[in-house]
Every structure is written in structure tokens, then in C-alpha cells.
C-alpha positions in Angstrom: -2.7 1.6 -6.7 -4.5 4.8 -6.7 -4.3 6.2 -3.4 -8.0 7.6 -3.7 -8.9 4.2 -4.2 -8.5 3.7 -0.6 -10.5 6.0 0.6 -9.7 9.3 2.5 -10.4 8.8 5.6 -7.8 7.0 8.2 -4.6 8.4 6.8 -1.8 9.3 9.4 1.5 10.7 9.3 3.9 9.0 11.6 6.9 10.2 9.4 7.2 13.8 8.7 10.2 16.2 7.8 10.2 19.6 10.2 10.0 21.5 7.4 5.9 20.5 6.9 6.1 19.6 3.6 7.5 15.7 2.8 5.4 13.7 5.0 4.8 10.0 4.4 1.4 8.5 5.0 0.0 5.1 6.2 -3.0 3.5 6.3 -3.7 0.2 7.7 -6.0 -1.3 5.4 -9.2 -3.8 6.6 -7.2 -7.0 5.3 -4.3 -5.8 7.2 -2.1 -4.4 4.1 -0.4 -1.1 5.0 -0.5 1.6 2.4 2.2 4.6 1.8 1.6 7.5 0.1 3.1 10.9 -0.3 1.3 13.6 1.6 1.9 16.0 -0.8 0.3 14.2 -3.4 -3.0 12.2 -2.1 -4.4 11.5 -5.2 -1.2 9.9 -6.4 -0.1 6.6 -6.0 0.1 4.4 -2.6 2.0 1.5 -2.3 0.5 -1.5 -0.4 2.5 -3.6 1.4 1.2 -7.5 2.6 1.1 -7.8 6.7 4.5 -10.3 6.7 6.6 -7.7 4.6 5.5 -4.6 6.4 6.5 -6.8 9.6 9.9 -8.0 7.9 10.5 -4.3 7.0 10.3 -2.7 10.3 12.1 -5.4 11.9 14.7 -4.7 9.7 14.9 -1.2 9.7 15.0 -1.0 13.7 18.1 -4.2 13.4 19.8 -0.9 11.5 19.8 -2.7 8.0 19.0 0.8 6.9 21.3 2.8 8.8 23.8 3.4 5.1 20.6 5.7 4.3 21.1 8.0 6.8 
């Protein structure tokens, strides 16, 4: 979906390299979806991700299922 779409307001950046540059945003959306989108590119695309696989993400990235990306 078209991240402008979603309005601009409301956007944070919880991730973000130290060089200021690749940041990842989110947006918690009204319905409860979360939305990601590239900071350095706000009027590109988001992806939006349904409550129980934003939930089922995060629970598996802190169980370390992600740790091989590292």
C-alpha cells in the first residue's frame, strides 16, 4: 500500500542504523495493523501487517528465530 495513503502524521522510528540514514518506520494504524516503511522513502510503499502476525513476529524474533540474520 502506498505509504502516503496512511497519512503522515504518527510515524516513529524505533529501528534506526547510527549512521542516520536506513531507519525503518511504524505506524500503528486505528484497526490495530502495524505499518513499515522505509524512512528514506515516505512516499514509497509500507507494508501492513494484521495485529496476530505483528504479535507472532515479535515473539519470534525476541525467541532468537532471527538470530542467523545477524
Amino acid at each position: 500500500m502506498p505509504s502516503h495513503a496512511l497519512g503522515a502524521l504518527g510515524w516513529s522510528k524505533p529501528w534506526s542504523d547510527d549512521a542516520g540514514g536506513a531507519c525503518v518506520e511504524a505506524k500503528k494504524l486505528h484497526d490495530g495493523r502495524v505499518a513499515l516503511r522505509q524512512s528514506t522513502d515516505p512516499d514509497g510503499p509500507a507494508l501492513v501487517f494484521g495485529t496476530n502476525e505483528m504479535t507472532r513476529f515479535l515473539a519470534s524474533v525476541k525467541a532468537g528465530d532471527a538470530d542467523f540474520l545477524c
